[in-house]
C-alpha positions in Angstrom: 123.6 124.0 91.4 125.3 124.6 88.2 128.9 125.2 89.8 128.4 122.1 92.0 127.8 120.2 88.4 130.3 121.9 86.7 133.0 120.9 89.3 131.7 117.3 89.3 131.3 116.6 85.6 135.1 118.2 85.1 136.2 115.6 87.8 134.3 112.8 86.9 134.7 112.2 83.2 132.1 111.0 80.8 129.4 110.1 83.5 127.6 113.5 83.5 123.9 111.5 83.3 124.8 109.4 86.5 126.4 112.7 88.2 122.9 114.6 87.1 120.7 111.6 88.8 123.2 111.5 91.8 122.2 115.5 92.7 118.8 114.3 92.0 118.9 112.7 94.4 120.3 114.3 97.1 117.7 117.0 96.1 114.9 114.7 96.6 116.3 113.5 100.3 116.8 109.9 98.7 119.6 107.7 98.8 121.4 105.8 95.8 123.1 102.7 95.1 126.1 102.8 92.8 126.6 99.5 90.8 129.8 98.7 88.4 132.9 96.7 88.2 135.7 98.3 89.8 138.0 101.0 88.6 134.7 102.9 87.0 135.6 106.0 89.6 132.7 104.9 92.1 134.5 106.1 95.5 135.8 108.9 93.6 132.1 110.5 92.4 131.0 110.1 96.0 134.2 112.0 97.3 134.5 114.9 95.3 130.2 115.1 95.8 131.1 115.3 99.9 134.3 117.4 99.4 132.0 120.2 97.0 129.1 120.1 99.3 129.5 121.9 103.1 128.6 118.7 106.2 130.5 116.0 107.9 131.3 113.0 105.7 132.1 109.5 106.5 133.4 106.6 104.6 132.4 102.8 106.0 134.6 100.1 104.3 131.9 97.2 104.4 133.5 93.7 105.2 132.8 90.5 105.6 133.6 90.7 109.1 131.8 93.9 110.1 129.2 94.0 112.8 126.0 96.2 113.0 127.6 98.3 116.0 130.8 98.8 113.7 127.8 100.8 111.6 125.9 102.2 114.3 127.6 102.7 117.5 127.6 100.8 120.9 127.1 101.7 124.9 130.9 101.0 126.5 131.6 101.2 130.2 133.8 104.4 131.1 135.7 103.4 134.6 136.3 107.3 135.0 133.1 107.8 134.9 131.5 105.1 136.3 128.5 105.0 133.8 128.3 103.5 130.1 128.8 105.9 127.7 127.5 105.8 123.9 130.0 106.5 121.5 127.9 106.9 118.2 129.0 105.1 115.0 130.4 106.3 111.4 126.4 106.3 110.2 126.3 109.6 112.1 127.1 112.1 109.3 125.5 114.2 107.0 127.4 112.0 103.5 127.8 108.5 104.3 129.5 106.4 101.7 128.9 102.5 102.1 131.6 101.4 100.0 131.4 97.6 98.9 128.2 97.2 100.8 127.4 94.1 99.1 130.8 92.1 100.9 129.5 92.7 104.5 127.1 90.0 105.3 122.7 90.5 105.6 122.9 91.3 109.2 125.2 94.2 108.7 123.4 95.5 105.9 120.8 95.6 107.6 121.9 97.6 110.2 121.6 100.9 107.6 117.8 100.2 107.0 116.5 102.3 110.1 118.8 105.4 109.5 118.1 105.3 105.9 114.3 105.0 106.2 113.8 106.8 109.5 117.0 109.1 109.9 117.2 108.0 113.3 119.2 105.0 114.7 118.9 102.9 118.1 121.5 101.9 120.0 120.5 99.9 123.1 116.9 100.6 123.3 117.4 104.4 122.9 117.1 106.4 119.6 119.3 108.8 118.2 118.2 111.2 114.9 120.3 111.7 112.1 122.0 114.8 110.9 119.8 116.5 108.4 120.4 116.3 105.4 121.6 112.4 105.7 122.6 111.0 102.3 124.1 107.6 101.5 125.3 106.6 98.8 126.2 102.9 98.9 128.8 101.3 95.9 128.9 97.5 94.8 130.2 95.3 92.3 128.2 93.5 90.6 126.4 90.3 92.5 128.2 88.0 90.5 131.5 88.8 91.6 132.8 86.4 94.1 132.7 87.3 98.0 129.7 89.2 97.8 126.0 89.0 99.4 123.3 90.8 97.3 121.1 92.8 98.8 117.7 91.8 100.1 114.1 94.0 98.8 113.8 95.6 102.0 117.5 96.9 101.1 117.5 97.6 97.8 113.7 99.8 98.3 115.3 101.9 100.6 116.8 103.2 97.7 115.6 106.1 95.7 118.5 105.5 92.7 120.5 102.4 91.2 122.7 103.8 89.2 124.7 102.0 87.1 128.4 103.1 86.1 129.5 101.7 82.5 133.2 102.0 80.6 133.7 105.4 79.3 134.0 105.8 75.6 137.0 106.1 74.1 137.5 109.9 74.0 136.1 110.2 77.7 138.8 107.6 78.1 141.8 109.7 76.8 140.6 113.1 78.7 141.0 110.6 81.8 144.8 109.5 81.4 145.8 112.9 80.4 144.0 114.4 83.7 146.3 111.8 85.7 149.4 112.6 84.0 150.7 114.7 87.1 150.5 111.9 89.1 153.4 111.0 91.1 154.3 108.0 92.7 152.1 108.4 95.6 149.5 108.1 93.5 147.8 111.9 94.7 147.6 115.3 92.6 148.5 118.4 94.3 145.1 120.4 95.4 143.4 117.1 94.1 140.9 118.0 97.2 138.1 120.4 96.2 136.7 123.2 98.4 132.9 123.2 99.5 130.9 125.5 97.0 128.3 124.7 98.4 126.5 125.0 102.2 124.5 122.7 104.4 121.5 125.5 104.3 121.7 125.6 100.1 121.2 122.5 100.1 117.9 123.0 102.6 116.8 125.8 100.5 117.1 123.8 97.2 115.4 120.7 98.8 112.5 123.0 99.9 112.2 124.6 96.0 112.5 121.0 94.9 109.5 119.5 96.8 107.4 122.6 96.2 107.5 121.7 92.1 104.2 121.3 91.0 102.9 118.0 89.4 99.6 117.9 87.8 96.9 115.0 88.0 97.3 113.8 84.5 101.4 113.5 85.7 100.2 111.3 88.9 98.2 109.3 86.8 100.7 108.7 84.6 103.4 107.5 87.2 100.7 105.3 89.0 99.6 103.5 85.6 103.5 103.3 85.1 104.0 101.8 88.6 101.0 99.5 88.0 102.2 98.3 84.6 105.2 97.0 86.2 103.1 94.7 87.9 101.0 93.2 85.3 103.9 91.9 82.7 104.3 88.2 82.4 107.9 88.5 83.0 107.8 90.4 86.6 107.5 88.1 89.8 107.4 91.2 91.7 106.4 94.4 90.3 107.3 98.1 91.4 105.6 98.9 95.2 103.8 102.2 96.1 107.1 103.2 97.4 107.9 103.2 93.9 105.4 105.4 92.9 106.7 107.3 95.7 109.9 107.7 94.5 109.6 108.4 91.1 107.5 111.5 91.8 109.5 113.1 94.2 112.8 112.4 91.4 110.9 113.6 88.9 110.4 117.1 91.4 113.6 117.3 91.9 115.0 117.0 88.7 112.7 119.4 86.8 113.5 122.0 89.6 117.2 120.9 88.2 116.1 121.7 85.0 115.2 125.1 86.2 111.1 124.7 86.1 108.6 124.6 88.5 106.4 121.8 87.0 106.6 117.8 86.1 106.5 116.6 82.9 106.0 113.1 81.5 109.8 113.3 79.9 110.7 113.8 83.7 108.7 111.0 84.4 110.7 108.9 81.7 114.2 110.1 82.7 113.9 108.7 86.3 112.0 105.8 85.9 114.9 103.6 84.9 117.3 104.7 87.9 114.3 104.4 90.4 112.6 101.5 88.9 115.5 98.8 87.9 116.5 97.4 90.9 112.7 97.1 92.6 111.7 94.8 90.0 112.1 90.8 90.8 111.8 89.0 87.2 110.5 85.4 87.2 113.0 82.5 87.4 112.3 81.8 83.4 112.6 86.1 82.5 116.2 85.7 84.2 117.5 82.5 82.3 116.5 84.7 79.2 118.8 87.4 80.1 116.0 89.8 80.8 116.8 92.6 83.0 115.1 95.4 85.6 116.1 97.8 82.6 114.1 96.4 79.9 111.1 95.7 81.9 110.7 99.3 82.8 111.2 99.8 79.1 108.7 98.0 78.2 106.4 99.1 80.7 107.2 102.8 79.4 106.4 101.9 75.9 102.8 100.5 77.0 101.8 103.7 79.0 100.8 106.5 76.8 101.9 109.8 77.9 99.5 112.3 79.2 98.9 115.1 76.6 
């Protein structure tokens, strides 16, 4: 794993905590939505992820005009045939990016929450499964940008990360423009494309090390007083779901076996809460007009939990 972060963090400059959470991730057999304004290098991150990592990869331009079946697949009529045939959709990959998924409209999100919950997708009554691994990462601006829908809950759970991509400081800014000084006026670097370091049955192997990290009692009691906290502040509408509680533990797995050890600890705990936690939260009405955010809440909630000793 430390060649496939190597490569990353060289490409994508001064965002080596979101690349980090983004393996996560992937280790944990989770899916992640990428949130910032654009121009951060969203696309990009997810591209140079699928070109390092062996497995088919598909990109899915969301648009206000998309369909479900433009996602999933249909049933056509072959005339040579003479029977319908099912030609499967873009979904059917092991990377799937969902780039802009917040432009396409609620039905067409939609059509992602099957394969992304149950790795399998139905197409006319009969059900397909899913490559394994399957791994989307979906991008968006943010909601208040105009032409996009947000996301509803059931959407945004079926994430395992929101991930959000900031400016660069200023010297992570200058190592940028002087990587793209070769470019041309096509806009491309020569050998921009990186090879796969890394194969489909790695990344098995690493999930299986990942899930078989050890996390004591006092840890699960920890995350579940954590997940429950979430629920009990005045500000929250809607607190963090067992799903929630879910998620955390299997990122905190996966990024202590990251971190090389075979065991949870509450600073795991800590590091994914935010990414896992900030976008489940629903504040109340007054909590937004205060500028309150999913961030601070799980904050807050962190700061009232003691850790387990």
């Amino acid at each position: 794993m430390n060649q496939l972060i190597e490569k990353l963090e060289k490409t994508i400059i001064g965002q080596s905590a979101n690349v980090r959470l983004l393996l996560t991730a992937l280790l944990a057999g989770g899916h992640v939505l990428l949130e910032g304004v654009p121009g951060l290098g969203k696309t990009k991150l997810v591209r140079t992820l699928a070109d390092l990592v062996e497995g088919e990869y598909r990109r899915i331009q969301f648009t206000p005009d998309m369909m479900p079946s433009d996602i999933t697949g249909n049933v056509i009529w072959n005339s040579r045939s003479g029977e319908f045939e099912t030609i499967r959709g873009p979904v059917f990959a092991h990377m799937v990016l969902a780039d802009e998924i917040n432009r396409a409209g609620p039905k067409t999100q939609a059509a992602l929450l099957e394969a992304m919950e149950e790795r399998q997708v139905t197409i006319h009554g009969k059900t397909h499964p899913l490559p394994d691994p399957f791994f989307v990462v979906a991008t968006q601006n943010p909601v208040e940008y105009e032409g996009t829908y947000p996301l509803p809950e059931a959407q945004l759970d079926r994430f395992l990360f929101k991930l959000v991509l900031d400016y660069p400081d200023e010297g992570s800014e200058v190592s940028i423009l002087r990587g793209h000084i070769p470019y041309g006026a096509s806009g491309v670097v020569l050998g921009d494309c990186e090879s796969p370091v890394f194969t489909l049955e790695q990344l098995r192997a690493e999930r299986r090390a990942a899930a078989e990290v050890t996390v004591e009692e006092s840890v699960l009691a920890y995350i579940a007083k954590l997940i429950r906290r979430t629920r009990e502040l005045s500000s929250v509408q809607l607190g963090a779901s067992p799903r929630a509680g879910i998620s955390v533990m299997m990122a905190s797995k996966a990024w202590a076996h990251l971190e090389g050890r075979s065991y949870v600890t509450p600073d795991d705990v800590k590091t994914v809460a935010r990414p896992a936690l900030r976008h489940r939260i629903l504040l109340t009405p007054q909590a937004e007009l205060e500028g309150l955010s999913g961030d601070q809440i799980v904050r807050e909630a962190l700061a009232s939990v003691p850790v387990p000793r």
